[in-house]
N, C-alpha and C positions, 0 to 999 in steps of 0.2 A: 504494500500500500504506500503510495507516493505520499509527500505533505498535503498536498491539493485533496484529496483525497479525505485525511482526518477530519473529522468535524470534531466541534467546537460548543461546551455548552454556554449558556447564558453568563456565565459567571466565569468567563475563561478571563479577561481582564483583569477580574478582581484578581484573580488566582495571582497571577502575576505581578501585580502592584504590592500584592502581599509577599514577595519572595518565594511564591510557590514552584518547587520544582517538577517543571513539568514533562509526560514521558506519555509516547502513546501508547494508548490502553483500549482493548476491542474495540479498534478502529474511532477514538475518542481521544482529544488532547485534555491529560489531563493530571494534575498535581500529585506527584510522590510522598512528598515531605516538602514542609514550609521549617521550624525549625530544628526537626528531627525526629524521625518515628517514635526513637523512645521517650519522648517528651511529650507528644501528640500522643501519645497510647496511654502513659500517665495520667497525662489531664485527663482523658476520657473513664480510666477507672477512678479517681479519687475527685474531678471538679467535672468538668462538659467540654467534648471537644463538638464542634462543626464541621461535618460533611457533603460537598456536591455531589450527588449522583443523581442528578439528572440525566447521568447517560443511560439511564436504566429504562426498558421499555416498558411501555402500558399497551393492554389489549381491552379492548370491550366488547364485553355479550351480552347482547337483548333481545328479548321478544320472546313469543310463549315457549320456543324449542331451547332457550338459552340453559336453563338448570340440567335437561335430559344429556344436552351437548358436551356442559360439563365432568355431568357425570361419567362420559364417555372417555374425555381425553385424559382425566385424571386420576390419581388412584385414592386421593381424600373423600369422603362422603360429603359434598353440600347442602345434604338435605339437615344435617344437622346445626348449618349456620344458620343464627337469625341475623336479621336485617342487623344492618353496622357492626357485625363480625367477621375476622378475617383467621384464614388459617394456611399453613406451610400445607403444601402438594407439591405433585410433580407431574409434569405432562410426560404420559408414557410410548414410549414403542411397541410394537407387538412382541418382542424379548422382552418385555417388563425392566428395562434398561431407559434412562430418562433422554428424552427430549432435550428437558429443563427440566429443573427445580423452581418455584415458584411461589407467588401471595395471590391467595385469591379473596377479593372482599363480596360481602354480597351487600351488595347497593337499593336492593330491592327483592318483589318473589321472582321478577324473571330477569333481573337485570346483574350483571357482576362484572367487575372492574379487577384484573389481575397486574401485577405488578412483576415482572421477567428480567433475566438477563440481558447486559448492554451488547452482547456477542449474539444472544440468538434472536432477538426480538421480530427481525423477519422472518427466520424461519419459525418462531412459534404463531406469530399470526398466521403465515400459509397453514401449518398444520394444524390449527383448529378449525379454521378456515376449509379445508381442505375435507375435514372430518364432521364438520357440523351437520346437524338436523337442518332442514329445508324451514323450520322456522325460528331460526338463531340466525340475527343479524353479527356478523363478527365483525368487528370494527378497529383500524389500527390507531391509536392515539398517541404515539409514543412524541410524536411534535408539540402536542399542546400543554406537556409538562414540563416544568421545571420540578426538581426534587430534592429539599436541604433538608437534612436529618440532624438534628440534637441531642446527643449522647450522653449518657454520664448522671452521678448522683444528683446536677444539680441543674439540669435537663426543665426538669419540672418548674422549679422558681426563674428560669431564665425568660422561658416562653410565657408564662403565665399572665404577663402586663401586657401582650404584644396579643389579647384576643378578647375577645368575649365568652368562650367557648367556654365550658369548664372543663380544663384537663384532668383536673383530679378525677373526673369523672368519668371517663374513659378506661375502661378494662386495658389488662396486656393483650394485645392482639385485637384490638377494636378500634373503631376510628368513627370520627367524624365530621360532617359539614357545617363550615362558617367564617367568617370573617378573618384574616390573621394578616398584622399588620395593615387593614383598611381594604384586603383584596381578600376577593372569593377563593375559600380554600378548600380541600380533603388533608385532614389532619389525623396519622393514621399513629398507632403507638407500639412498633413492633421491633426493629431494630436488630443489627447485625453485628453485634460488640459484647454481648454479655450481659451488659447495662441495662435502665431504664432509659428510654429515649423518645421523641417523636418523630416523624418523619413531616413535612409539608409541601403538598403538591400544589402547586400553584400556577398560572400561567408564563410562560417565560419574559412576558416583558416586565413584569415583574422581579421577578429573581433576586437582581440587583437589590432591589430597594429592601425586597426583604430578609436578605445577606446580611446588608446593611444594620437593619435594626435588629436581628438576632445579633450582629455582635455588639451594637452599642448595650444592649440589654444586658450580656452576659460580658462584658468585659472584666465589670468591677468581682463577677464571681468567677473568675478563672478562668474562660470560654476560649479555648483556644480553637485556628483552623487546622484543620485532620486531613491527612493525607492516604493514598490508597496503600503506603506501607504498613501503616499504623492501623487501617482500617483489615486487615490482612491477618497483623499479629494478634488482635482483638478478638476478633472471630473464633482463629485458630486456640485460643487459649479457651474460649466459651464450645469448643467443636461442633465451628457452625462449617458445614460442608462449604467447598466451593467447585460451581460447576467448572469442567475443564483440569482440575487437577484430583479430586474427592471423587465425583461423581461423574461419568458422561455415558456415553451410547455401549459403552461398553458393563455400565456396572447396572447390577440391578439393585432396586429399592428394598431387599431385604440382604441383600449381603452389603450395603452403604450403612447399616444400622436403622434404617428409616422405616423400619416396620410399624411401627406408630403410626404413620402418612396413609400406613396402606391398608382401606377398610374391603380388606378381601370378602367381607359376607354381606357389601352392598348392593351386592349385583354386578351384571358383567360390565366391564371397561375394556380398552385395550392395554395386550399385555396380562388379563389375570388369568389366564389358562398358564402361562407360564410360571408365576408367582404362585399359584397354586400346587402347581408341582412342586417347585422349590421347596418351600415348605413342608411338605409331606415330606419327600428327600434327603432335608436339611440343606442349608447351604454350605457351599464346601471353603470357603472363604470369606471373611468379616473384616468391617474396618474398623482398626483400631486406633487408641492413643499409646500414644510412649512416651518415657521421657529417657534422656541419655544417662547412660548408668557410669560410665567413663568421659574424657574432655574429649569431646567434639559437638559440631553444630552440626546437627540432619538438616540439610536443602531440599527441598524437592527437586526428585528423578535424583537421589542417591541410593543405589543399589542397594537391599537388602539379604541375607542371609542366615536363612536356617541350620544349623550345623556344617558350615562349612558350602551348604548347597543354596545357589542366586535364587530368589521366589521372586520377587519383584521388584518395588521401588517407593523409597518417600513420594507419598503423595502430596502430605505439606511437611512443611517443618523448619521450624528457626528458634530464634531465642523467645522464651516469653517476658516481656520485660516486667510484669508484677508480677512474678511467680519467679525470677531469680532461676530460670531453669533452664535445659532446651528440651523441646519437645516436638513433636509430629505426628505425623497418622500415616496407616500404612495398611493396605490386604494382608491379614496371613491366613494361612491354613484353618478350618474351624480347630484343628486338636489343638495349635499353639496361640489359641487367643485367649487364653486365662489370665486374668489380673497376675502380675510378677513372674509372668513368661520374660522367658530372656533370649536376643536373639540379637546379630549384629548389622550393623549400620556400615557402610563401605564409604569412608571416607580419604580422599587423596590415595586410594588402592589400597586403607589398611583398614581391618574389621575392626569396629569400635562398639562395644557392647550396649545394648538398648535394654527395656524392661516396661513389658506392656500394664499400663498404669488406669487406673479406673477412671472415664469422663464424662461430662467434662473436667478439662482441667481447673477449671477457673468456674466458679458460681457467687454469683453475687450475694449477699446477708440478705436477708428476707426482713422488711419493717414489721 
């Protein structure tokens, strides 16, 4: 992909003026680190760091086939959502191997609003698109958002002057419509860090102005801007999958650990002939956490090793910087995924001992 080519979200400017180091990301320019991962991943566990991901795509389904449609491409039950609830899915293949990973809200009884990947957001519109009922309008909206997220303990008191809405009131994983910063929002509260946080989708010619007042709001409490390294090591320490390195077309929804996601006795979807079987079966490989039992840092795509024999590879792994540790995820075999399984990590060509560790690794205190 050439520079011409990159696109650019609303807030690419600010990024900039702020010292944001910028690097393209699924075909998106966009900020690494502004003063340092581990400083940006700090502020977000112990003060609120700020997020751009507007590169992230929106899909929209409506009309009276929209709920059957979904039930279709996905392996979550929505008939369990009520209105202004949102839950983790995955759009599946006929291998029960993910499409995507996904937020899907329900907006109404036929109407839902999903929130995708910035890498597949084309192809998830074709494929539901592609897959839908003859009365499900499937709708691409990934242009009409912009999307800043607010991280961290203190998330909550930052945004709270900056709406009418009442956050406190808002469940984990629920959202709502209203006013924020003076524009029409979707105010959703679900987050990719561990944390408590909010996400606000807004119109893009807005963005700016509402960048703007999220940080004059939060500056005096520590609000820092957050980069996709720092957004990266956050996740990774809460094991929150990432599509492209955790999950893709090759893994499926019960060997990713996501059997939770998958309401195998809802009825058919695509892909549950498959999962079905698995299950029965068992699956012959799981993902796990680690943490390094010896000095080294696990990378992702560093060779792993069973007794001397190659299995596979880090799928994530770096340092955790609130946890003082290194850690990572990784496929192994079902026999050696037991909590203080040990097995080694292949670092600069020498085997560095690992020790499969219970996750996630990182969990927030409960008020």
């Amino acid at each position: 992909m050439n520079s011409s080519e990159i696109r650019k979200t609303p807030l690419n400017a600010i990024h900039r003026e702020a010292g944001g180091r910028m690097v393209e990301f699924a075909g998106w320019d966009m900020p690494v680190q502004y003063a340092g991962p581990m400083q940006e991943h700090l502020a977000v566990r112990t003060r609120a760091g700020i997020f751009d991901v507007s590169h992230m795509g929106e899909v929209e389904i409506k009309g009276p086939g929209a709920e059957e449609t979904i039930q279709r491409v996905t392996c979550n039950d929505v008939r369990r959502l009520a209105v202004g609830q949102i839950h983790y899915s995955a759009l599946m293949t006929p291998e029960g191997t993910f499409v995507d990973d996904i937020l899907v809200h329900r907006m109404g009884e036929n109407h839902f609003f999903l929130c995708v990947n910035a890498s597949n957001q084309k192809k998830d519109y074709e494929w539901i698109r592609d897959h839908a009922g003859a009365n499900a309008e499937v709708i691409f909206r990934s242009n009409d958002f912009a999307q800043i997220a607010v991280q961290g303990p203190r998330a909550l008191e930052i945004l709270r002057p900056l709406t009418d809405s009442k956050l406190d009131a808002i469940g984990y994983y629920w959202f709502t419509r209203g006013k924020f910063a003076g524009f029409e929002a979707l105010i959703t509260r679900t987050g990719y860090t561990g944390e408590d946080g909010f996400e606000i989708y807004i119109h893009p010619d807005h963005a700016v102005e509402v960048w703007t007042r999220i940080m004059e709001s939060g500056k005096p409490l520590g609000l820092e801007p957050a980069g996709l390294a720092a957004r990266n090591t956050l996740r990774l320490e809460a094991k929150m999958a990432l599509y492209g390195n955790d999950i893709d077309a090759t893994t499926t929804v019960l060997e990713a650990d996501l059997g939770w996601i998958c309401k195998l006795d809802k009825g058919n979807f695509i892909g549950r002939d498959v999962l079905l079987r698995q299950r029965a079966e068992g699956v012959k490989r799981l993902l796990v956490g680690f943490e390094m039992v010896e000095r080294g840092i696990a990378r992702d795509h560093y060779p792993v090793e069973i007794d001397g024999r190659r299995y596979g590879v880090v799928t994530s792994g770096s340092p955790a910087p609130y946890l003082h540790k290194n850690i990572g995820l990784t496929y192994l075999p079902k026999e050696n995924c037991a909590v203080g399984t040990e097995f080694h990590v292949i670092i600069r060509e020498k085997p560095v001992k690992a020790r499969v560790v219970p996750t996630p690794f990182y969990k927030r205190a409960k008020k």
